[in-house]
N, C-alpha and C positions, 0 to 999 in steps of 0.2 A: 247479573251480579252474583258474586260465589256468596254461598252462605250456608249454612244447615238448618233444616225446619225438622220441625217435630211435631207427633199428632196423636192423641191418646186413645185408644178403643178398646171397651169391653180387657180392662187391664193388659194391656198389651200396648208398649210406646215404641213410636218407631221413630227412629230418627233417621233424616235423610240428607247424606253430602250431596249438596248440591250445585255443582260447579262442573256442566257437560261439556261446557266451551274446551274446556283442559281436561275433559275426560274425568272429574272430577277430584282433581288435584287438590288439595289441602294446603289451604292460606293459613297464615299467623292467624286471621280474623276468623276462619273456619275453624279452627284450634277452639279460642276461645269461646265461640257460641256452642261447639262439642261440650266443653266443661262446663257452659254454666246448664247445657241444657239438661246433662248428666247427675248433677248437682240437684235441679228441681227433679229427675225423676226419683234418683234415693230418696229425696225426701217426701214424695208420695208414697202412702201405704198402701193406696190402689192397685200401684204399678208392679206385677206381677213378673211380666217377661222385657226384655228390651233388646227389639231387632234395629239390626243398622244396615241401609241400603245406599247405593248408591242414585242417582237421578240422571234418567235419560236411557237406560238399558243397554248403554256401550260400555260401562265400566262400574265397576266398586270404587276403585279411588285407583288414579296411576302414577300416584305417589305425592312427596310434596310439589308445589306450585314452584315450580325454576325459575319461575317469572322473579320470584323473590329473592331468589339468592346471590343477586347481587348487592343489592341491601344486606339482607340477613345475616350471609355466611359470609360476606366481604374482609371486616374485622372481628378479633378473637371476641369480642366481647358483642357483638351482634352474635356470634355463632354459637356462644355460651346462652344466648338470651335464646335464641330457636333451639336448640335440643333441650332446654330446659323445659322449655312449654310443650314440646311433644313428646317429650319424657312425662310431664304432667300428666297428660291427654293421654299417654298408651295405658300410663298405672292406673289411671282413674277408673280406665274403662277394665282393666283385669281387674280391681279390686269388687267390681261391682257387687253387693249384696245378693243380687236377685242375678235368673238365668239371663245370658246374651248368648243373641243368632244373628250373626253375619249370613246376609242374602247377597250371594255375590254372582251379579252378571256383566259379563266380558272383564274387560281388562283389572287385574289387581295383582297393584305394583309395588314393588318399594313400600313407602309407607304406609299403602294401601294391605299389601302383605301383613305387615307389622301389625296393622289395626284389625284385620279381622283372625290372625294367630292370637289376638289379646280376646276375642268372644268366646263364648264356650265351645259352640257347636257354627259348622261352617258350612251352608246348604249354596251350593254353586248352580248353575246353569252349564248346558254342554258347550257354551262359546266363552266361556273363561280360562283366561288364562292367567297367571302365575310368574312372579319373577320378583329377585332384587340383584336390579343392573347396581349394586353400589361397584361392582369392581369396572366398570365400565365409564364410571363419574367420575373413580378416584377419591372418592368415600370412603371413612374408616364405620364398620356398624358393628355399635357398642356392646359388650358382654350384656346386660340389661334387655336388650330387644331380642340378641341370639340365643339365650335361654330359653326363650319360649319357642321359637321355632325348634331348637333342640328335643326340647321335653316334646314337642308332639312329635315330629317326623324323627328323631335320629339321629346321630349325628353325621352318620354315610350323606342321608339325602343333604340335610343341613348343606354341607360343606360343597355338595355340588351344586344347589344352587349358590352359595357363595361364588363359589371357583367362577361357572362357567357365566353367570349374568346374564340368563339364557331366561325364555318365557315358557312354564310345563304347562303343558291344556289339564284341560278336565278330569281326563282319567286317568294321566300320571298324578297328577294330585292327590284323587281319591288311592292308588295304589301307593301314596308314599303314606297318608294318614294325614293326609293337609287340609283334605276337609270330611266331610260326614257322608255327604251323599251329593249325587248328580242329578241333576233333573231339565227336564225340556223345559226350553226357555217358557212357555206358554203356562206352564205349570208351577214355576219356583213361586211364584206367589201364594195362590191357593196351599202351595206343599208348607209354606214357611210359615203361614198363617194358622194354618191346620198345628204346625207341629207350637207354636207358640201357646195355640187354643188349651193345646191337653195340657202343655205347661202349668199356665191360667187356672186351669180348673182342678188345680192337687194341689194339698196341702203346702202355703208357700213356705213354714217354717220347715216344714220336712224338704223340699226344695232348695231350697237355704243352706239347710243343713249339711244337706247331701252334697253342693259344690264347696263350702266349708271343710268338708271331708275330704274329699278329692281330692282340691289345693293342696290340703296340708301331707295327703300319703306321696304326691308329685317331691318331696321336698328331703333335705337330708333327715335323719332321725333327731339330731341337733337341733336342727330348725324348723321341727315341726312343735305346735301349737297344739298337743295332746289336749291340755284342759279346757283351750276353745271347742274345740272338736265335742270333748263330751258335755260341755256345758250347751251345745246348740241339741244334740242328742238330749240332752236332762230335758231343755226346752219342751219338745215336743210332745216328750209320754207327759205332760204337766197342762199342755195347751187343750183348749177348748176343740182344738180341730182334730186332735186323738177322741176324744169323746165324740165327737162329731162323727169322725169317720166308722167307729164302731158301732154307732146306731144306726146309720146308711148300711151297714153291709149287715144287718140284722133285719132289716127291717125293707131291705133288698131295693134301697134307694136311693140314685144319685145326692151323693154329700154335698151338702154348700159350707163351701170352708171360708171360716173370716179373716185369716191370718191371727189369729188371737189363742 
């Protein structure tokens, strides 16, 4: 049965699509367990990082579940109700507070694309590969979704996977900026766990912060959020884990920071 499960360690929530049969295709019902599970990790202060995998090791997600679209996308108003909900489900997860890393091995597709272009940082395997066939469905794919793949890769690359609806491996991915790094299938675990770890263990409001920031320099000078920006910066020279952190480097010892 498709579904998404999630598992908390050591501040670190992973959530996992779980639907191999389809290569882990994305149900209406996968949607919704994504956002409530998304929902409980914001609301943990524990939760420091949040990776997103896919299950079965043949895929990240190979897009939405076609199974459904005969229902869903059939009538206007069925097809208003699903990109409503994966519009939900793409914002929720770019808006996230806290860092996300897409662990992506073999296939990511289409929607699957979409969901991990909305994580921060994009740690692949060398048998993944890349695509959105929408021009091959006969799909329109919204200003909303293309932004983001814009803002990382360009809009050169952008438009060619548009155009051609073609699948890029590994290392044209990494040579276009579509994901972070490449690693041997036997490794992306330990590498994604490792890099979630150091996440974890630094200051989470200076973490915070920092993608707070970033967002907002991505963005026009109109639409940037200046006084958010310095109000999460105010935050931090004010927090206990600035104090913290200067008595650890004084005193020449790993900092335990409480997010406070």
């Amino acid at each position: 049965m498709a579904n998404v499960s999630a598992r908390l360690q050591d501040g670190i929530a992973w959530m996992t699509l779980d639907n191999p049969a389809r290569l882990n295709a994305i149900s209406m019902a996968m949607w919704q367990q994504a956002l409530q599970i998304m929902a409980d990790v914001a609301a943990d202060p524990s939760v420091r990082v949040l990776v997103i995998s896919g299950a079965g090791g043949k895929a990240f997600a190979s897009g939405a579940d076609i199974s459904e679209f005969k229902d869903q996308r059939e009538q206007a108003e069925a097809v208003a109700h699903y990109q409503a909900l994966t519009q939900q489900g793409y914002g929720t997860l770019q808006a996230m507070a806290m860092p996300t890393i897409a662990m992506v091995r073999g296939y990511c597709l289409g929607g699957g694309t979409a969901a991990a272009v909305c994580c921060d940082i994009r740690i692949c395997n060398e048998a993944a590969r890349f695509g959105i066939p929408a021009a091959r469905l006969g799909l329109g794919y919204g200003l909303q979704r293309a932004q983001g793949l814009v803002d990382l890769i360009g809009p050169a690359h952008a438009k060619e996977m548009f155009f051609t609806g073609r699948q890029f491996d590994a290392q044209e991915a990494l040579h276009m900026g579509l994901v972070n790094r490449v690693v041997a299938d036997e490794q992306i675990e330990a590498v994604v766990t490792q890099m979630a770890r150091d996440i974890a263990d630094n200051a989470p409001l200076t973490v915070r912060s920092a993608k707070l920031v970033v967002d907002q320099a991505l963005k026009n000078d109109g639409q940037r959020d200046v006084a958010a920006a310095d109000r999460a910066v105010a935050a931090c020279f004010a927090s206990d884990d600035y104090k913290e952190g200067r008595a650890a480097f004084m005193e020449k010892r790993k900092p335990r920071f409480s997010g406070r």
